[in-house]
C-alpha positions as CSV (number, residue, x, y, z in Angstrom):
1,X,-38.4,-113.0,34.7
2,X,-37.2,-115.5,37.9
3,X,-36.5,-111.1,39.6
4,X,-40.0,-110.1,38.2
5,X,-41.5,-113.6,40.0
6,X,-39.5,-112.8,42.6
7,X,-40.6,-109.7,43.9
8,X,-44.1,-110.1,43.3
9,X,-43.9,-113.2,45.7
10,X,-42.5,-110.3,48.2
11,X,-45.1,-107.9,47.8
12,X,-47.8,-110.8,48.6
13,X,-45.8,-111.5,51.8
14,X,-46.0,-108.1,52.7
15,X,-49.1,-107.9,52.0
16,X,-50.4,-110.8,53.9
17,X,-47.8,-109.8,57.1
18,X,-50.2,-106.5,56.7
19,X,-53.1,-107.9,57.0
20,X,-52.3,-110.0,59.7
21,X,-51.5,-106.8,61.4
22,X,-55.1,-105.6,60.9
23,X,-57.0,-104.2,64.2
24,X,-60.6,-103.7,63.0
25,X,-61.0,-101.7,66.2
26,X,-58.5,-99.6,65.4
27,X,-59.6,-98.8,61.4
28,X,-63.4,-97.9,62.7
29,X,-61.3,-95.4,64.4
30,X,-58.7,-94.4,61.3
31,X,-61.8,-94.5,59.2
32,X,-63.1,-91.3,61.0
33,X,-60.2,-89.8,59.9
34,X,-60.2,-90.7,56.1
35,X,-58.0,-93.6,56.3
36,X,-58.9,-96.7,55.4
37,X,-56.6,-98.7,57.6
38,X,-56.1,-100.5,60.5
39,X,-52.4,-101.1,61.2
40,X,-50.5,-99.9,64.4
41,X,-48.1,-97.1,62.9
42,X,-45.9,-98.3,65.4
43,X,-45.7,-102.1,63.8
44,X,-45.9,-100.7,60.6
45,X,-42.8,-99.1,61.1
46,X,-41.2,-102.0,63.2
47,X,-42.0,-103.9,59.5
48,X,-40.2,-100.8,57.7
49,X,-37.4,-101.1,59.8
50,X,-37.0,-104.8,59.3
51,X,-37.2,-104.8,55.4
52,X,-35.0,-101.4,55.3
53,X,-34.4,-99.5,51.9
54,X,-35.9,-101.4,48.8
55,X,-37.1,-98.7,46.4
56,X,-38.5,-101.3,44.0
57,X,-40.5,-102.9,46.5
58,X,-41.9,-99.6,47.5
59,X,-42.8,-98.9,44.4
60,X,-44.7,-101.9,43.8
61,X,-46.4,-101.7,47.3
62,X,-47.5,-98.3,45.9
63,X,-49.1,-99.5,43.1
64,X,-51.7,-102.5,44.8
65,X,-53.3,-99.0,46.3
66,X,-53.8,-100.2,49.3
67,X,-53.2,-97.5,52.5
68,X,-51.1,-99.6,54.7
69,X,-49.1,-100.7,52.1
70,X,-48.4,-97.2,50.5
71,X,-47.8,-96.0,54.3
72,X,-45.0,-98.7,54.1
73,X,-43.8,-97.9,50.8
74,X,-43.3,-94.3,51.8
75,X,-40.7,-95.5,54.5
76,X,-38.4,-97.8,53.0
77,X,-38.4,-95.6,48.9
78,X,-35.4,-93.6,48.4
79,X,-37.1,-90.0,48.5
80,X,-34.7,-88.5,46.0
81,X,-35.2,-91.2,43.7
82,X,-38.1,-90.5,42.1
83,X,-38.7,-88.4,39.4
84,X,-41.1,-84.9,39.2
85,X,-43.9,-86.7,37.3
86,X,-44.0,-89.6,39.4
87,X,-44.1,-87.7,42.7
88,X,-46.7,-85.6,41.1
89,X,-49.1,-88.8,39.7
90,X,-48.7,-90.6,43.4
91,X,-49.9,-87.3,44.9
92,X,-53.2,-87.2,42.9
93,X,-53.1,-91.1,43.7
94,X,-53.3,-90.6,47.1
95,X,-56.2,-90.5,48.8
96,X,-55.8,-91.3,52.8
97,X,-54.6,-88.1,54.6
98,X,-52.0,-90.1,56.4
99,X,-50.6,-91.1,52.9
100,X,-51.1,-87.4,51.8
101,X,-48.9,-86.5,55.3
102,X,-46.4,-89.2,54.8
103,X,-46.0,-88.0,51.3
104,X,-45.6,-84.7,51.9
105,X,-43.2,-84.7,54.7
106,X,-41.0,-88.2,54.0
107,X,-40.4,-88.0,50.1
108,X,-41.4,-85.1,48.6
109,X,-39.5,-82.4,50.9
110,X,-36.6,-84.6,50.6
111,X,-36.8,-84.7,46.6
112,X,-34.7,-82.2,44.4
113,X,-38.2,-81.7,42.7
114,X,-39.7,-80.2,46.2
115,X,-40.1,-76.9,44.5
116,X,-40.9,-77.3,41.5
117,X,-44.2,-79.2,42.8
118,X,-44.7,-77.0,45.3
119,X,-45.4,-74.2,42.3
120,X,-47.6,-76.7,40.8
121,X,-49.9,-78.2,43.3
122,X,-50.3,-74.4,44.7
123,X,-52.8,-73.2,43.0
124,X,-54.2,-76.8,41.8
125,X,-58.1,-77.1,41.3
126,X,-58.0,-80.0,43.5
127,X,-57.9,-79.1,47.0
128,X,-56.3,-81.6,48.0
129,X,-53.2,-81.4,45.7
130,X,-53.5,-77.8,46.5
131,X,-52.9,-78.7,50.4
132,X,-50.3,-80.0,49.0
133,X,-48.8,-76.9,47.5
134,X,-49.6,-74.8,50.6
135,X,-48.4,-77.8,53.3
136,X,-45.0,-77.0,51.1
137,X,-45.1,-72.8,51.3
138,X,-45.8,-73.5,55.1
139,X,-42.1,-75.1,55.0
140,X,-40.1,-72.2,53.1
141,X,-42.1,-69.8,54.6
142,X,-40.5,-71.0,57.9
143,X,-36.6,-72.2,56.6
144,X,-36.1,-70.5,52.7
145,X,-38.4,-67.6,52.9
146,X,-36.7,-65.4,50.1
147,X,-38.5,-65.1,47.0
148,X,-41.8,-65.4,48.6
149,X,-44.4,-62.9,48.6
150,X,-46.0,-63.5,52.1
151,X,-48.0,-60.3,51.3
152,X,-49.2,-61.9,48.4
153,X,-50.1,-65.1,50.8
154,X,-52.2,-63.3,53.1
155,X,-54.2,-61.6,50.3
156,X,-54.9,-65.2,49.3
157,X,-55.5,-66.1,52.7
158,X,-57.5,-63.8,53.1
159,X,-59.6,-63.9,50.6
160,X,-60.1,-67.6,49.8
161,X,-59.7,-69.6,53.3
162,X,-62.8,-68.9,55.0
163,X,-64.6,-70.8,51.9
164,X,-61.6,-73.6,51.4
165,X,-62.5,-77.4,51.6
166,X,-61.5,-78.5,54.9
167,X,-58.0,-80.6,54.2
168,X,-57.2,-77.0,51.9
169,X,-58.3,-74.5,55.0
170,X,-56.3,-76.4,57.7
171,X,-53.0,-76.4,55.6
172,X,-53.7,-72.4,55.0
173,X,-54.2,-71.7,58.2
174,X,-50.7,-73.9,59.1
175,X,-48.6,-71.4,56.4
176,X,-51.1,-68.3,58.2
177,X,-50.1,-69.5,61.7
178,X,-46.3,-69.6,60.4
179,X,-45.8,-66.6,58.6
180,X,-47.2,-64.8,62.1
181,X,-44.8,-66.9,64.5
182,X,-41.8,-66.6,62.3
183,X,-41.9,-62.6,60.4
184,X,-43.1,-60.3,62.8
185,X,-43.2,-58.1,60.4
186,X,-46.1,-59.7,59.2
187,X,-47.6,-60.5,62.6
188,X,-50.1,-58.3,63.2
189,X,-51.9,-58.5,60.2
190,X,-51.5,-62.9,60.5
191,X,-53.0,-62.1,64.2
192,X,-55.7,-59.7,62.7
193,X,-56.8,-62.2,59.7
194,X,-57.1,-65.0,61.9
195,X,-59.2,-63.5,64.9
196,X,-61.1,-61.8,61.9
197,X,-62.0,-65.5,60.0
198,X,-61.5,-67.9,63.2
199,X,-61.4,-70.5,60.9
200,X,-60.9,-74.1,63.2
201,X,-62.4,-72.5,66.3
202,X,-64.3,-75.3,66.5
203,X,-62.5,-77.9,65.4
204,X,-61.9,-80.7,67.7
205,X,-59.4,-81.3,69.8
């Protein structure tokens, strides 16, 4: 009980060093981006680096659902300790791209369970677990290509990223822009779909 007391003391001091932190100026600006949050990444990580590894705590920062505090959490877990269902629950938790981002690239690719999620949030109905899944093929496509179809991935990118939520188009277009740069074999029809859909050619820069 006096552990249980314990950290749940911790997570409100984090929580309250957090909002301390808090730039209103600089959430209006995170909020145009989807994230609900207004903490320098910079001191966030300076707090990270203070508190170092505490998987517990991270998991319990996790669960107030609060951005900055799952930003933190992200930093000090252990990647490889958490399990396939768990990785996959916080991922259809997570709402702010940055968490989605920091998810991605500082747990999950680190996890032993890496593919087997990757197969599952693929073709997910939610587009944004299916980022996910194509945020992930954009890695092997680039470092463990074998096994993969990247035929079959253009036909798909093809067909389906013209129309794809915006979160789900921009992480196609990432694995479209890879599979061009790194298989010439490939490039010319990458080069050709792309010019063809210009998907992004007007997204801001």
């Amino acid at each position: 009980m006096a552990e249980t007391t314990s950290t749940e003391t911790t997570v409100s001091q984090v929580l309250a060093e957090l909002a301390a932190l808090e730039d209103p100026k600089m959430r209006a600006v995170n909020e145009k981006h989807g994230d609900d949050h207004g903490v320098n990444l910079t001191k966030l990580r300076a707090v990270a680096k203070r508190l170092k590894t505490q998987h517990d705590l991270a998991r319990d920062l996790w669960a107030t659902g609060d951005t900055a505090a799952r930003l933190l959490a992200l930093l000090i877990c252990r990647p490889k300790a958490f399990d396939r269902d768990e990785l996959d629950a916080m991922m259809r938790q997570a709402r702010a791209p940055k968490v989605q981002d920091w998810l991605i690239n500082y747990v999950v690719k680190k996890n032993p369970h890496a593919e087997d999620l990757r197969r599952t949030w693929f073709a997910d109905p939610d587009p944004i677990v299916a980022s996910a899944g194509w945020a992930l093929t954009s890695e092997r496509v680039v470092k463990d290509p074998e096994g993969l179809d990247l035929t079959e991935l253009l036909d798909r990118i093809e067909s389906q990223m013209k129309s794809a939520p915006d979160r789900l188009q921009w992480s196609m277009n990432t694995c479209l822009a890879q599979i061009g740069i790194t298989h010439p074999d490939h490039r010319p029809r990458a080069l050709e779909i792309g010019e063809r859909l210009e998907v992004l050619k007007d997204y801001p820069t």
